[in-house]
Structure formats: C-alpha cells, structure tokens
C-alpha positions as CSV (number, residue, x, y, z in Angstrom):
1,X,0.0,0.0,0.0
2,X,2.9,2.2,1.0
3,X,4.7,1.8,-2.2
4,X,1.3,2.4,-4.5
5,X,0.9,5.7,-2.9
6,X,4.8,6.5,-3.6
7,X,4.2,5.8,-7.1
8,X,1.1,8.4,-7.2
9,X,2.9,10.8,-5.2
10,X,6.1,10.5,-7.9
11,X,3.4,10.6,-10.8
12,X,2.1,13.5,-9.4
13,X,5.1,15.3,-8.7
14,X,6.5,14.6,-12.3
15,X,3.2,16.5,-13.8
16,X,3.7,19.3,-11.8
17,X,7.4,19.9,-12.9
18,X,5.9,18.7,-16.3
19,X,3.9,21.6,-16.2
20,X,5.9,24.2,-14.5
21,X,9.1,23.3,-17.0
22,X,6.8,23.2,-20.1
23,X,5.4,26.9,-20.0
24,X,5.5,29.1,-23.2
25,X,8.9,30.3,-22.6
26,X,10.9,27.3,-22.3
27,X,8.6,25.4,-25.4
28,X,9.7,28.5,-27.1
29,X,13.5,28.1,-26.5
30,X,13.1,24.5,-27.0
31,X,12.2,25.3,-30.6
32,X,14.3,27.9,-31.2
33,X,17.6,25.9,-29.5
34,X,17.0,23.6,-32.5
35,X,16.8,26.1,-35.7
36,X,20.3,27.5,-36.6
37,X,21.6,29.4,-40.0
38,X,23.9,31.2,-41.2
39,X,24.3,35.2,-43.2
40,X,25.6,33.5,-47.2
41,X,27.8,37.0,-48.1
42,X,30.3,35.1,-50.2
43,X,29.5,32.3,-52.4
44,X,29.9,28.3,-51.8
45,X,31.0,25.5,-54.1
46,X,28.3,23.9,-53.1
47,X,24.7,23.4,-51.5
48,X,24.3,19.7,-50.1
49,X,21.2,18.4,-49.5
50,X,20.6,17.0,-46.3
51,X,18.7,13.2,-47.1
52,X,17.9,11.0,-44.4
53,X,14.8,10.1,-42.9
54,X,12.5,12.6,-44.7
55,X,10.7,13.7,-47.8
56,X,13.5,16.2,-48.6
57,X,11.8,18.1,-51.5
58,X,11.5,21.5,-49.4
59,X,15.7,21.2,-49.2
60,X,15.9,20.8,-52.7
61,X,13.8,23.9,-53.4
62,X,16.0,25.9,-50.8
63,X,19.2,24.8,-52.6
64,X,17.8,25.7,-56.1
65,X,17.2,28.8,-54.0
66,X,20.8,29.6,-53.2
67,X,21.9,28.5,-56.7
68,X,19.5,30.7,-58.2
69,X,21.0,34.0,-55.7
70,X,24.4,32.3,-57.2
71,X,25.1,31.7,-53.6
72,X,26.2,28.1,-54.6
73,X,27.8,27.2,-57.8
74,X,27.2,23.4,-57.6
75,X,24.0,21.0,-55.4
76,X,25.1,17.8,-54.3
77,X,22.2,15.4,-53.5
78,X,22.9,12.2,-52.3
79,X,20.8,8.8,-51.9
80,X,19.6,5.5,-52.8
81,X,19.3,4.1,-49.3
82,X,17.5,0.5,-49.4
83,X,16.0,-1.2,-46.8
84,X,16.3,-4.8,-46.6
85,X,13.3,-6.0,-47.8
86,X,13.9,-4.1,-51.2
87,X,17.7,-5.6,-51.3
88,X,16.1,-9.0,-50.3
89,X,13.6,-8.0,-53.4
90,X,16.5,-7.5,-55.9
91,X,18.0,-10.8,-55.2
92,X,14.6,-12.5,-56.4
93,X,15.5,-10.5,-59.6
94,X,13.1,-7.5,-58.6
95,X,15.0,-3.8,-60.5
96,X,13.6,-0.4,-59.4
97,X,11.6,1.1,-62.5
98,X,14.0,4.5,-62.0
99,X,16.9,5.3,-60.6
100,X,16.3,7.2,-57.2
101,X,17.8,10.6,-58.0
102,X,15.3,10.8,-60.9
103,X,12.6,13.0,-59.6
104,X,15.1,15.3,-57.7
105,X,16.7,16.1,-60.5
106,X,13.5,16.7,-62.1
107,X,12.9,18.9,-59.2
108,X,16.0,21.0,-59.6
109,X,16.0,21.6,-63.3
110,X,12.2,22.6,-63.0
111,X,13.2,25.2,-60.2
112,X,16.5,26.5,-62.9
113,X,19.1,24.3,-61.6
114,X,21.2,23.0,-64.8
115,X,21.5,19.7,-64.8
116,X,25.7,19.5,-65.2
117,X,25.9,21.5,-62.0
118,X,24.4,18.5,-59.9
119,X,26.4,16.6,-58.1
120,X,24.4,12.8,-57.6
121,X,26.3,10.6,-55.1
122,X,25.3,7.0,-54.1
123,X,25.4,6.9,-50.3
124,X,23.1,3.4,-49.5
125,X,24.9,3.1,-46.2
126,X,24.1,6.4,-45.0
127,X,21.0,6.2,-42.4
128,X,21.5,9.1,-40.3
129,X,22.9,12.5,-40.4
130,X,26.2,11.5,-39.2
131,X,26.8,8.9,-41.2
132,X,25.7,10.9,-44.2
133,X,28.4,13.5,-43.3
134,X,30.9,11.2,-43.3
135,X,30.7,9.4,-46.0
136,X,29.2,12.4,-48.2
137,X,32.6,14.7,-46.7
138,X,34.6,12.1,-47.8
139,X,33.6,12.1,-51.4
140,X,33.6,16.2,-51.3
141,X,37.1,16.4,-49.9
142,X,37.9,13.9,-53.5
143,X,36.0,16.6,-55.1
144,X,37.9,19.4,-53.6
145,X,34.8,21.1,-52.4
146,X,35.5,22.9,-49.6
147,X,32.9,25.4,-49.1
148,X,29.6,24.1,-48.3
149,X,26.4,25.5,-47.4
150,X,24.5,22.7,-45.8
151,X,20.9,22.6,-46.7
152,X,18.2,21.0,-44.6
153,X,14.9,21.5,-42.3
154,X,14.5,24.5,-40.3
155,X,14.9,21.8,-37.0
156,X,17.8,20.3,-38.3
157,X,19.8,22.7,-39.2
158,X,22.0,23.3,-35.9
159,X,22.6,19.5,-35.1
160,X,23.8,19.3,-38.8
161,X,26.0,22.1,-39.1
162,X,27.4,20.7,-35.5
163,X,28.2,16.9,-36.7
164,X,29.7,18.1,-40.3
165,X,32.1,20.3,-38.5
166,X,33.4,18.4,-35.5
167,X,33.4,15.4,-38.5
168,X,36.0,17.6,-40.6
169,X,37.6,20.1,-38.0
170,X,38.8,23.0,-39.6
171,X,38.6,21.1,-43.3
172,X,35.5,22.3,-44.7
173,X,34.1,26.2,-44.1
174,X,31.1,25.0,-43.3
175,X,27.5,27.4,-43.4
176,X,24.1,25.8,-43.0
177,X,20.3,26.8,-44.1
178,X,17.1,25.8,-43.6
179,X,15.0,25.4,-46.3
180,X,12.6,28.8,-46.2
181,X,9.0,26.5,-46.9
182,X,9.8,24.2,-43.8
183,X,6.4,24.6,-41.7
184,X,8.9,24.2,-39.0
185,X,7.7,27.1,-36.0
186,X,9.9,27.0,-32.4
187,X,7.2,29.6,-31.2
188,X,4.0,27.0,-32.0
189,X,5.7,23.3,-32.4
190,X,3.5,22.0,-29.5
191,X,0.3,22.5,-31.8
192,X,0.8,20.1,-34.3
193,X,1.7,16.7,-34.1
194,X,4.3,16.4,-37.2
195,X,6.3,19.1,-35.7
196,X,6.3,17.7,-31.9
197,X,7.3,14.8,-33.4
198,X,10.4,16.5,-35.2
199,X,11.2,18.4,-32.3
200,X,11.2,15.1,-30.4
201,X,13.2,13.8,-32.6
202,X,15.6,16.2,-33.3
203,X,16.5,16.2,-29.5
204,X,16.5,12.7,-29.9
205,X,19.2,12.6,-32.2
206,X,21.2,14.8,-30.5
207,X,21.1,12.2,-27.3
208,X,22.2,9.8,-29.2
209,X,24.7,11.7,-31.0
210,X,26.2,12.2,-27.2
211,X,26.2,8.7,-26.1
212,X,27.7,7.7,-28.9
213,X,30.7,10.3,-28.3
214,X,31.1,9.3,-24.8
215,X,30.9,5.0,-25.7
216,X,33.7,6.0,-28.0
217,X,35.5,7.9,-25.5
218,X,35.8,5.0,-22.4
C-alpha cells in the first residue's frame, strides 16, 4: 500500500514539474535551440542536401534557391538508401523502375538548376545525419569542395551544421540553411503533431549523437 501511494505521489510530482518546465517560454526556447543558420555573403561550391529520414523536396527547393541567388555554384544530392526487404527484393530479380535521383533532378531543373551543375552521389549506407556526413565529406574532400552551405529542415539545421564540423575540423568552411517552406515554427511546435514529433526527434538525435561520443570515449 505504502509503495502504491509512492508511485502516485512520484506521478504526481512529475506533472507538476511537467507543467511548471513546459510553460510558453521554455517550449519557445526548446524550438528555437534547435533552428540555426547562417548570413551567405560570399559564395559556396556547393549546397548539399541533407537526405535521411525525410521527404526532402522542401531542401531541394532551398538549394535551387541559393543557386538561383548564385550563392552556390554546384548541389550535391545524395541517396539510394535501401531497406532490406527491397535488397532482399533485388535478389529474387526485382529492379527499381528509376533510378532514385530521378525525380530530384527533375525537381532542380524545374526550379533552374542546370542539370551538369548537380552533383548525384550514391550513399546506400548512409541512415542518419552522421553517417551521411561522413561518408558524403569524404567524397567532397575527393572533389575538392571545400565550401559548403549545408541545406536541410528548419529543426535540423543546428545539429547538422554541428556533426559536419566536428566530423572535418577545420577542413570544410562549413555554413548551413534551412529550407525557407519548412512549416517548422519553435514559437508553436507543441500544436501540431508532425512538428512535436520532429522536435522530439531532433532532441532525440542529438542524445544519441552524445552517447555515442562518450561509448567511443571510455
């Protein structure tokens, strides 16, 4: 008996810090922690194209964007991750009707991108945002592309631009933006389910983005 009335006191304490930590304010700064970006004066190389985990076509409109502004000379988008049913598919003899960077590319040249200024990069072992930088920063160093603008969702963007440069210290200049049609809003996340979920999320990554530094560390 003593313990079940422990447990309701502990429920009940945890709502009211739930509710006293969770006023306006601090759902505000918990939005606008998240949303980072950067003042493009001088042109980049290049505007990547953040694409894990999400429908990215708002990123490839902001990079046509900064192409367009000729505050990138080249986009790099990257892709043709496969889950394993699909590569358990091909070996029956099943073959994709497209390639994947088909419809981006479509995408960029409707929006004024020329096609020969488009980098496409297969990255299938790329599943999340670290991975992606490292095996995308790879290729771009081979490229000699050393001025990026990284281009992703509004909640992504300061977890990005942090992995890319503590993944190449001091070898790329590194900017970042978030892609201008993102419904994405730190002062009104909490009203609509997508966006607590990418908030969520975001915070979610960057957890595990720290427990995988520290594993690595002892």
């Amino acid at each position: 008996m003593q313990m079940k009335k422990l447990k309701k006191l502990a429920v009940l304490l945890a709502i009211v810090v739930g509710v006293i930590l969770l006023s306006r304010p601090v759902l505000v700064g918990l939005g606008k922690f998240l949303v980072a970006g950067d003042e493009h004066t001088a042109p980049a190389e290049a505007a990547v194209v953040l694409a894990t985990g999400v429908d990215y076509t708002e990123r490839l409109i902001e990079a046509a964007h900064l192409y367009e502004k000729g505050l990138a000379k080249k986009v790099v988008i990257d892709g043709d991750r496969k889950s394993q049913a699909l590569k358990d598919l091909e070996k029956q003899g099943y073959v994709e009707p497209c390639r994947w960077e088909v419809n981006h590319l479509a995408v960029l040249k409707f929006l004024g991108v020329n096609e020969q200024d488009v980098i496409v990069f297969d990255a299938p072992d790329a599943f999340d945002t670290v991975s992606e930088a490292k095996v995308v920063g790879a290729f771009l160093q081979k490229q000699r592309l050393n001025r990026l603008i990284i281009t992703t969702s509004k909640f992504h963007t300061r977890r990005a631009a942090y992995i890319w440069r503590n993944a190449f210290p001091g070898q790329f200049d590194i900017q970042v933006a978030g892609a201008g049609n993102d419904q994405f809003t730190p002062q009104g996340w909490w009203k609509e389910g997508r966006q607590v979920r990418q908030l969520l999320g975001e915070y979610g990554g960057w957890l595990h983005y720290w427990t995988g530094k520290l594993r690595s560390t002892t």
